[in-house]
Residue frames as qw, qx, qy, qz and C-alpha x, y, z in Angstrom:
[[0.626, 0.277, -0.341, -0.644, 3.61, 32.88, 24.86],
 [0.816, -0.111, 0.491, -0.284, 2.33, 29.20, 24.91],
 [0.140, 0.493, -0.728, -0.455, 3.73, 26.91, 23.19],
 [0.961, 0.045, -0.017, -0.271, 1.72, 23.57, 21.41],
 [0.203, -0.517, 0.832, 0.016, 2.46, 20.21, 22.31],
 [0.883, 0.387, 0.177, -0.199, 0.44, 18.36, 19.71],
 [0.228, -0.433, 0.616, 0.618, 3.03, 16.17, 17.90],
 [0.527, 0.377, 0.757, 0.085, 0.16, 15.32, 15.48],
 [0.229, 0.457, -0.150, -0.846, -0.95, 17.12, 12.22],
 [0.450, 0.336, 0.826, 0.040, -3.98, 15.82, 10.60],
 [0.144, 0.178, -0.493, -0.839, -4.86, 17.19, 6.96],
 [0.683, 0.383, 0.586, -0.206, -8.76, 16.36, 5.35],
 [0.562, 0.300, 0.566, 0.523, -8.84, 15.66, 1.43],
 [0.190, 0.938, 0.247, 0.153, -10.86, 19.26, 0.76],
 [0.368, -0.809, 0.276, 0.365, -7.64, 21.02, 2.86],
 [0.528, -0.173, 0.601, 0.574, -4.77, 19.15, 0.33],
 [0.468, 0.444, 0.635, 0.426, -6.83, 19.85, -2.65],
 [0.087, 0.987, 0.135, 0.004, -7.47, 23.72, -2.20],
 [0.481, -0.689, 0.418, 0.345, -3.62, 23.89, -1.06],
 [0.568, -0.081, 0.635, 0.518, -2.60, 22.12, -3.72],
 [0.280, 0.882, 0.354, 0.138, -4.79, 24.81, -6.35],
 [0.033, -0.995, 0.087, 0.037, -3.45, 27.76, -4.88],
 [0.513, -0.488, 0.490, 0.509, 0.30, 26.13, -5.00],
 [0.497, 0.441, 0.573, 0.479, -0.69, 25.93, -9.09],
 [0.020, 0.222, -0.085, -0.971, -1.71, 29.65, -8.77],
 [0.228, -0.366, -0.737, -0.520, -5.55, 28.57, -10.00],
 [0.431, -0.659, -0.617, -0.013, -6.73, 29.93, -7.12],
 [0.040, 0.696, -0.189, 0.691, -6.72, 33.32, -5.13],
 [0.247, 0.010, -0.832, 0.496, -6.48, 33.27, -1.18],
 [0.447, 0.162, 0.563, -0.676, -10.23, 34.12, -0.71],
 [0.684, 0.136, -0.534, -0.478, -11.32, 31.76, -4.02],
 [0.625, -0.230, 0.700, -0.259, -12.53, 28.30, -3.26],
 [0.034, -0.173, 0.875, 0.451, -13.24, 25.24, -5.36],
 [0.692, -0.088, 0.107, -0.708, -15.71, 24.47, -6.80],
 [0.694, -0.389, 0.538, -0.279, -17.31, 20.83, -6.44],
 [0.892, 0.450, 0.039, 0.004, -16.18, 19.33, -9.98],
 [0.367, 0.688, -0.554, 0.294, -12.83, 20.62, -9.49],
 [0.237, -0.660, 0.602, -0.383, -12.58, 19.37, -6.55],
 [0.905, -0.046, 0.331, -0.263, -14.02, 16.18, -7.25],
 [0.781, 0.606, -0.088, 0.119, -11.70, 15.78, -10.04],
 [0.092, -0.697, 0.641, -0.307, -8.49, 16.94, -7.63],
 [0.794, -0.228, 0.501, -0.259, -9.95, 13.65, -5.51],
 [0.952, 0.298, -0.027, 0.062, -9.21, 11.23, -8.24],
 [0.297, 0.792, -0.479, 0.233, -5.92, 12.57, -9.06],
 [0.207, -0.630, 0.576, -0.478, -5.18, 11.88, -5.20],
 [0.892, -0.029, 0.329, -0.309, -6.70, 8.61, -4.96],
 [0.728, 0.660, -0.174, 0.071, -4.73, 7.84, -8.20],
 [0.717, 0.389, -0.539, 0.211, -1.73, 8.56, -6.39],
 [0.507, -0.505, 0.606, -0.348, -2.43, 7.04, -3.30],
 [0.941, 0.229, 0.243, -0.052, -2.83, 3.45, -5.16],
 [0.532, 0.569, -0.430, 0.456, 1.13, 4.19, -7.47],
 [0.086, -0.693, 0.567, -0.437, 2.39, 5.09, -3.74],
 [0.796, -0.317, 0.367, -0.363, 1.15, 1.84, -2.29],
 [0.877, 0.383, -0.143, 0.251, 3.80, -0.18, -4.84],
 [0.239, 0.677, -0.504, 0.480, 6.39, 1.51, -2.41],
 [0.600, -0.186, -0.671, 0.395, 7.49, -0.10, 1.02],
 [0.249, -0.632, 0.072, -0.730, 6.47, 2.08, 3.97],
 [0.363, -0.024, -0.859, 0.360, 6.53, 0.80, 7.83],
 [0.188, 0.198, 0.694, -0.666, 3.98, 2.02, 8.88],
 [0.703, 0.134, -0.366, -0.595, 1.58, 0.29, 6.26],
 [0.414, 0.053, -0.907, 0.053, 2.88, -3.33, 7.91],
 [0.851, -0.185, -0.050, -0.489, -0.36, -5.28, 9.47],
 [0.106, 0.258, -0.960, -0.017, -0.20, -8.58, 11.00],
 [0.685, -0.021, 0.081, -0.724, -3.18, -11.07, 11.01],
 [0.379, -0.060, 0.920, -0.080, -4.30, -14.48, 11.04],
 [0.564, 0.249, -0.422, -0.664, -6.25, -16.43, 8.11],
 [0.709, -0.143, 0.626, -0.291, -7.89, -20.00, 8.06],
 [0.353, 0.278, -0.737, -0.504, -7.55, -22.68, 5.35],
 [0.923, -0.039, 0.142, -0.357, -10.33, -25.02, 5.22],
 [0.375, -0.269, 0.873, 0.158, -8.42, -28.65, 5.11],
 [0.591, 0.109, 0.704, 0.378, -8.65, -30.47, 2.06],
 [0.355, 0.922, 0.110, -0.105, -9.23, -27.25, 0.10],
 [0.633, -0.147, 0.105, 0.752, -5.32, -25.95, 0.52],
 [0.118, 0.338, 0.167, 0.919, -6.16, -22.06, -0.69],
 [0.302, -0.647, -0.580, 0.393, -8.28, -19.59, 0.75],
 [0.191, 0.706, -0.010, 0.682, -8.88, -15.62, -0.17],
 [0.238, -0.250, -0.450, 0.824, -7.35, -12.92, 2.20],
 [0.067, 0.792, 0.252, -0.551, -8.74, -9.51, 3.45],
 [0.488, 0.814, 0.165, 0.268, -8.91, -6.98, 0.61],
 [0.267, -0.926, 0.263, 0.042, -6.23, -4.85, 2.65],
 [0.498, -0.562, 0.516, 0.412, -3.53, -7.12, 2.07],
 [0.211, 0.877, -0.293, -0.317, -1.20, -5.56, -0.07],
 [0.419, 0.683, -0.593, 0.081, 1.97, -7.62, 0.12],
 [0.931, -0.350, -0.023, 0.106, 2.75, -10.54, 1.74],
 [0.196, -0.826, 0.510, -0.140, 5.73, -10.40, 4.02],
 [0.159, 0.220, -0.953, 0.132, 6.05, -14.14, 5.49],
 [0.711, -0.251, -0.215, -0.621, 3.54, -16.31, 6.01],
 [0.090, 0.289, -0.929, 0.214, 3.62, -19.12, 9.25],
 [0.634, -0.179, -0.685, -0.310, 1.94, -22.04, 9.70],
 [0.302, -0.534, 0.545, -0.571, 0.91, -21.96, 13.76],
 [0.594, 0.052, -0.795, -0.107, 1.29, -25.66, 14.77],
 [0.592, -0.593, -0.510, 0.197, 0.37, -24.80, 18.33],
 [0.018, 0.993, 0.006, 0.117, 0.51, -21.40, 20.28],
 [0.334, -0.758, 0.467, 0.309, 4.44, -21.69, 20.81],
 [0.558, -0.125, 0.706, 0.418, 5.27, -23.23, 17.52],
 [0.579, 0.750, 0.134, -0.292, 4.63, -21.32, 14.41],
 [0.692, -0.123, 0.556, 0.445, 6.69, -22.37, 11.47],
 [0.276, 0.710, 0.032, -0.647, 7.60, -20.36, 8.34],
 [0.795, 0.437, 0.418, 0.050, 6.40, -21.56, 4.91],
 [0.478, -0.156, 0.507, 0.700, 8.76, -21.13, 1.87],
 [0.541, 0.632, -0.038, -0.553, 7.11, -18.23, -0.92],
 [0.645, 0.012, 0.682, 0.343, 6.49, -19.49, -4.12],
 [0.207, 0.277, -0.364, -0.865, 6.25, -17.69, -7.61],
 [0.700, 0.407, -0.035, -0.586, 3.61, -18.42, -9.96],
 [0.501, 0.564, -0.646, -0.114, 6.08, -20.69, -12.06],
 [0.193, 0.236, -0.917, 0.257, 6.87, -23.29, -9.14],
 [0.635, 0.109, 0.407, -0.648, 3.51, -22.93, -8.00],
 [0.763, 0.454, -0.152, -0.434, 2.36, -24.21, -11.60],
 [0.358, 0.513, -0.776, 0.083, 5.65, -26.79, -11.68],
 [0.591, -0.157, 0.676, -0.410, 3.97, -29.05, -8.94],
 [0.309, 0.023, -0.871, -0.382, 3.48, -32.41, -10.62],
 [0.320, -0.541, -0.759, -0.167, 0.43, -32.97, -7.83],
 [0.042, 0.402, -0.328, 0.854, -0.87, -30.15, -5.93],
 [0.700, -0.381, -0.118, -0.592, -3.38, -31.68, -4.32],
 [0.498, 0.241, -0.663, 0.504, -0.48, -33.74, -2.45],
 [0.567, -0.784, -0.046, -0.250, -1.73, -33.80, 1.63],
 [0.684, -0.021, -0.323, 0.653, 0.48, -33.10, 4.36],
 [0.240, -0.707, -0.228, 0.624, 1.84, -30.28, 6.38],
 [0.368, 0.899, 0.235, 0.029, 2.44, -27.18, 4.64],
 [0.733, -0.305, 0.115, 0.597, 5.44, -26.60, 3.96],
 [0.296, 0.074, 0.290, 0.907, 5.15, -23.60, 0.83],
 [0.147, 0.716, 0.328, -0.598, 2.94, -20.86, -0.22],
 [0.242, 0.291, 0.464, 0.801, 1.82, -19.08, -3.77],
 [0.132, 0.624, 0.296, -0.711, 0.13, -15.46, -3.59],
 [0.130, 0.266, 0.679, 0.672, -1.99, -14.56, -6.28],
 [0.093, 0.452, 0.312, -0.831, -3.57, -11.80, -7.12],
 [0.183, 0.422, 0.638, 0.617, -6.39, -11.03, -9.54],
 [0.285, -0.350, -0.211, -0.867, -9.25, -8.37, -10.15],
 [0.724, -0.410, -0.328, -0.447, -11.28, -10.25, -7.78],
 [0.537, -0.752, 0.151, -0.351, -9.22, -10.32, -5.15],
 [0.170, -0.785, 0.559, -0.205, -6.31, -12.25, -3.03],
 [0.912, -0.295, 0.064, -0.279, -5.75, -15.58, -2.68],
 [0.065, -0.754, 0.640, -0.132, -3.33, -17.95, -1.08],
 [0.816, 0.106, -0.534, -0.196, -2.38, -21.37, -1.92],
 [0.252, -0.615, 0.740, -0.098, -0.29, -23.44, 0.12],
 [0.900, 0.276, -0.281, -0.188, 1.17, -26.99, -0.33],
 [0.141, -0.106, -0.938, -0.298, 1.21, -29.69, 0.72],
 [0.493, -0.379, 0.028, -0.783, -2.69, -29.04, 1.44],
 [0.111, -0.130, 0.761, -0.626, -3.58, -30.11, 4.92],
 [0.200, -0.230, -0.940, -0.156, -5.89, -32.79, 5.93],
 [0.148, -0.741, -0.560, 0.339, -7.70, -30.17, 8.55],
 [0.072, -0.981, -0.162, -0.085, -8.34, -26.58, 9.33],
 [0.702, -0.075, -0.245, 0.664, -5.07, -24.66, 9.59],
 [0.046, 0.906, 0.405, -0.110, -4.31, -21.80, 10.72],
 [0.542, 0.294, -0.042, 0.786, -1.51, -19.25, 9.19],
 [0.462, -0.519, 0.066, 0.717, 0.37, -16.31, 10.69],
 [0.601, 0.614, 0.269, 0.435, 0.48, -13.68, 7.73],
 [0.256, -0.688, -0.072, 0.675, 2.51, -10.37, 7.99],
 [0.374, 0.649, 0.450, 0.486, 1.61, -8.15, 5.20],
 [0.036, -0.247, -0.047, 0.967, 1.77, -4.59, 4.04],
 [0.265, 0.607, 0.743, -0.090, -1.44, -3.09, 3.61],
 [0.331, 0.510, 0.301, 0.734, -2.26, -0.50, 0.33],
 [0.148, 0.074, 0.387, -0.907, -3.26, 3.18, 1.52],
 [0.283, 0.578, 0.733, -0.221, -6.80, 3.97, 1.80],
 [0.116, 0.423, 0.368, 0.820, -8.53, 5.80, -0.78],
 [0.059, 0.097, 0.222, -0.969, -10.70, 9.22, -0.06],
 [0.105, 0.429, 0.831, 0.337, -13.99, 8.46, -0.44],
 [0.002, -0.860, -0.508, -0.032, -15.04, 12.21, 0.65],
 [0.252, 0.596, -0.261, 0.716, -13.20, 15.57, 0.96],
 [0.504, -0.723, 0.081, -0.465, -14.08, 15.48, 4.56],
 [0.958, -0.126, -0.131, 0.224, -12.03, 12.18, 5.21],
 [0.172, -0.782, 0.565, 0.198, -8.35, 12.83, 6.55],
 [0.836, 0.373, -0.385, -0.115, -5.87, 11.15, 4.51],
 [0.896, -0.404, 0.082, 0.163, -4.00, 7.97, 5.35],
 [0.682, 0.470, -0.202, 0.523, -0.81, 9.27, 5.29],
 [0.478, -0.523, -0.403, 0.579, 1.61, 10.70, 8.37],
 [0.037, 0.986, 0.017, -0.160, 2.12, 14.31, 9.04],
 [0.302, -0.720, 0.372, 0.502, 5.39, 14.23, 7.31],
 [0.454, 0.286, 0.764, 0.358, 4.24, 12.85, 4.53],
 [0.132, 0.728, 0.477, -0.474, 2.49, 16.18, 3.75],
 [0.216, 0.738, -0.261, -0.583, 4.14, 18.44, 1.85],
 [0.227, -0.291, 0.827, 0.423, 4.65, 15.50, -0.63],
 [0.261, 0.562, 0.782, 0.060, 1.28, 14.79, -0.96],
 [0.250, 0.820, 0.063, -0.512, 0.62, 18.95, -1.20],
 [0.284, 0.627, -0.362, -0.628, 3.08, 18.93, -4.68],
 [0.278, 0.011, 0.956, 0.097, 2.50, 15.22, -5.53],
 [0.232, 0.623, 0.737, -0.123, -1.27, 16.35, -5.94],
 [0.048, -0.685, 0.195, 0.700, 0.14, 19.82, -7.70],
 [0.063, 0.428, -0.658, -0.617, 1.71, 18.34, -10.29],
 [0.238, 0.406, 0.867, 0.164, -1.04, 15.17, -11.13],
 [0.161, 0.726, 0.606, -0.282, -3.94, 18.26, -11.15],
 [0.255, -0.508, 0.105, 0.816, -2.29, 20.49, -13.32],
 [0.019, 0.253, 0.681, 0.687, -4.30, 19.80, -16.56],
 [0.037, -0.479, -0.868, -0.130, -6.84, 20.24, -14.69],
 [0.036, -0.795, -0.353, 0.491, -6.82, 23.92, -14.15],
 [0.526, 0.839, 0.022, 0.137, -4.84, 24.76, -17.64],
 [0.341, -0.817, 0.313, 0.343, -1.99, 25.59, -15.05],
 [0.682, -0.031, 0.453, 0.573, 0.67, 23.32, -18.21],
 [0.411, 0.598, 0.284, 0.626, -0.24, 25.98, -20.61],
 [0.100, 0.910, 0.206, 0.345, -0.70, 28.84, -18.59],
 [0.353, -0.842, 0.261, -0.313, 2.04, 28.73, -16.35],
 [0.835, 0.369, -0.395, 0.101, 4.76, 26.10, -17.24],
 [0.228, 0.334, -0.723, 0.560, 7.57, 27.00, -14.86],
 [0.585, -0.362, 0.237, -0.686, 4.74, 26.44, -12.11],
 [0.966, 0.069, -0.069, -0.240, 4.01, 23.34, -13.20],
 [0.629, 0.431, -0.535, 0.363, 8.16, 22.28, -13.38],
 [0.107, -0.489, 0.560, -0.661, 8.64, 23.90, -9.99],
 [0.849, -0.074, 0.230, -0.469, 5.55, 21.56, -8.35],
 [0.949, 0.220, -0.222, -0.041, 6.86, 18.52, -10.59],
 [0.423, 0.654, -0.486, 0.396, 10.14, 18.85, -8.94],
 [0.394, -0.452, 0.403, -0.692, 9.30, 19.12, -5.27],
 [0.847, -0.143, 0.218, -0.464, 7.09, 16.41, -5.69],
 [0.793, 0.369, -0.429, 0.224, 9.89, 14.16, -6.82],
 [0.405, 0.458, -0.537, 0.581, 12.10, 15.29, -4.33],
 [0.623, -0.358, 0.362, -0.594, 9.40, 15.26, -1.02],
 [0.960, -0.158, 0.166, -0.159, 8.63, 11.54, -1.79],
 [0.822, 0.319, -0.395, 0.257, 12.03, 10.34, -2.70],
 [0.056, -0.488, 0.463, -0.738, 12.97, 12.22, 0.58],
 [0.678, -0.303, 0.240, -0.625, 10.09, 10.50, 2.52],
 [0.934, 0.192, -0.257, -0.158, 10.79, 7.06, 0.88],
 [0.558, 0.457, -0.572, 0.390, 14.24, 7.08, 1.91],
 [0.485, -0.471, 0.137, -0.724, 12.77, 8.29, 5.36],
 [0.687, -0.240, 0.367, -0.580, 10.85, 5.02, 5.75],
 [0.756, 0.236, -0.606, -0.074, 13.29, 2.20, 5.04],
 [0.926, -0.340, -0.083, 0.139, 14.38, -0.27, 7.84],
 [0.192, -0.841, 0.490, 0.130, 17.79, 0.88, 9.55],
 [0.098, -0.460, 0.806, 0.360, 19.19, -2.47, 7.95],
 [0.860, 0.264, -0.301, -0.316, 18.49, -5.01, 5.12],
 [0.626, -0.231, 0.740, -0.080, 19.30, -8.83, 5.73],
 [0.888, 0.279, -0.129, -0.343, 19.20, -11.34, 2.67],
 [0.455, -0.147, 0.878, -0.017, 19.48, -14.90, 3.26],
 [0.381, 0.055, -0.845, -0.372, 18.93, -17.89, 0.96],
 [0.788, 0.092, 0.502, -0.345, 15.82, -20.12, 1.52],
 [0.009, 0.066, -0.965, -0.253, 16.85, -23.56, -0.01],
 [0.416, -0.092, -0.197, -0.883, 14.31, -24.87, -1.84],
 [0.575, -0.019, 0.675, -0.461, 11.25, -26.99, -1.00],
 [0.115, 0.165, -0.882, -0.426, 11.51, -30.06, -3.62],
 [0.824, 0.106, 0.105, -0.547, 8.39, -31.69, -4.49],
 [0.640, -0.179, 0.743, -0.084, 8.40, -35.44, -4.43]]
């Protein structure tokens, strides 16, 4: 008998969301959805692909380059980045230098931000309207930073889309999307212990997967700070 050597498995959004029905019992094994349930399953899943992207994952980490216009000192990112890792200033292609993060608080604690010079810190800030990144002191030219971010998942924007998530990441997403979609077939009233059994799993797949997809070791070191004048 042959045996497959595909190590891949690729899921689309319509596949998770019928799976995830019939794991509620709201579905028979020749029933299908229809296109309000399923459109409603999509949120659900979209919902919690955006809560899962507040978790660390390695194979969400991105690395890119950004420009800062000189005497500006800020500068929005892509929409993709998520999290800023470290950001480095590239003073020349064998000399990149890494800037010091600032909070919000020391950002605001500058007595002149508009101070020129190299760069020497950084403040990420996020709003409704997107990313942006300070830095200070702000530079007399064009610079150009180093960023290494994590980037959020994507969202589904059809049931035909595969989702962004490995193949071992599955069965979490199958009772992850169980237990969000359960109002939406009655399954909490008609079929409680379902609904417990699904809410369980899905606790225990992604706290299983999370652990999964931490770095084999953690490092933490002190960055002294970077005094303003």
């Amino acid at each position: 008998m042959a045996r497959s050597t595909n190590p891949n498995y690729t899921w689309v959004a319509w596949q998770l969301c019928y799976s995830a029905a019939r794991e509620l019992g709201a579905l028979g094994i020749s029933d299908t959805l229809d296109s309000t349930e399923e459109a409603e399953m999509i949120i659900r899943l979209n919902s919690m692909l955006a809560e899962w992207s507040k978790d660390a994952n390695l194979w969400r980490q991105k690395s890119g380059t950004v420009t800062i216009t000189g005497g500006v000192g800020s500068g929005l990112l892509p929409a993709e980045v998520h999290d800023l890792r470290t950001v480095r200033y590239v003073q020349s292609a064998t000399n990149k230098r890494i800037l010091a993060p600032w909070n919000r608080d020391q950002w605001f604690s500058l007595p002149n931000r508009a101070q020129a010079g190299d760069p020497t810190a950084y403040y990420f800030a996020r709003t409704l309207g997107g990313v942006e990144l300070y830095i200070w002191p702000v530079p007399a030219a064009n610079v150009t930073l180093e960023l290494d971010y994590a980037r959020p998942l994507y969202f589904v924007e059809s049931s035909a889309q595969e989702i962004d998530i490995p193949y071992e990441w599955h069965e979490a997403a199958l009772y992850g999307l169980a237990s969000r979609s359960a109002g939406v077939f009655g399954t909490v009233r008609i079929d409680p212990q379902a609904v417990a059994r699904c809410d369980a799993q899905a606790r225990s797949s992604y706290e299983r997967m999370v652990d999964a997809d931490r770095p084999d070791s953690y490092f933490f070191t002190y960055d002294s700070p970077v005094e303003a004048p």
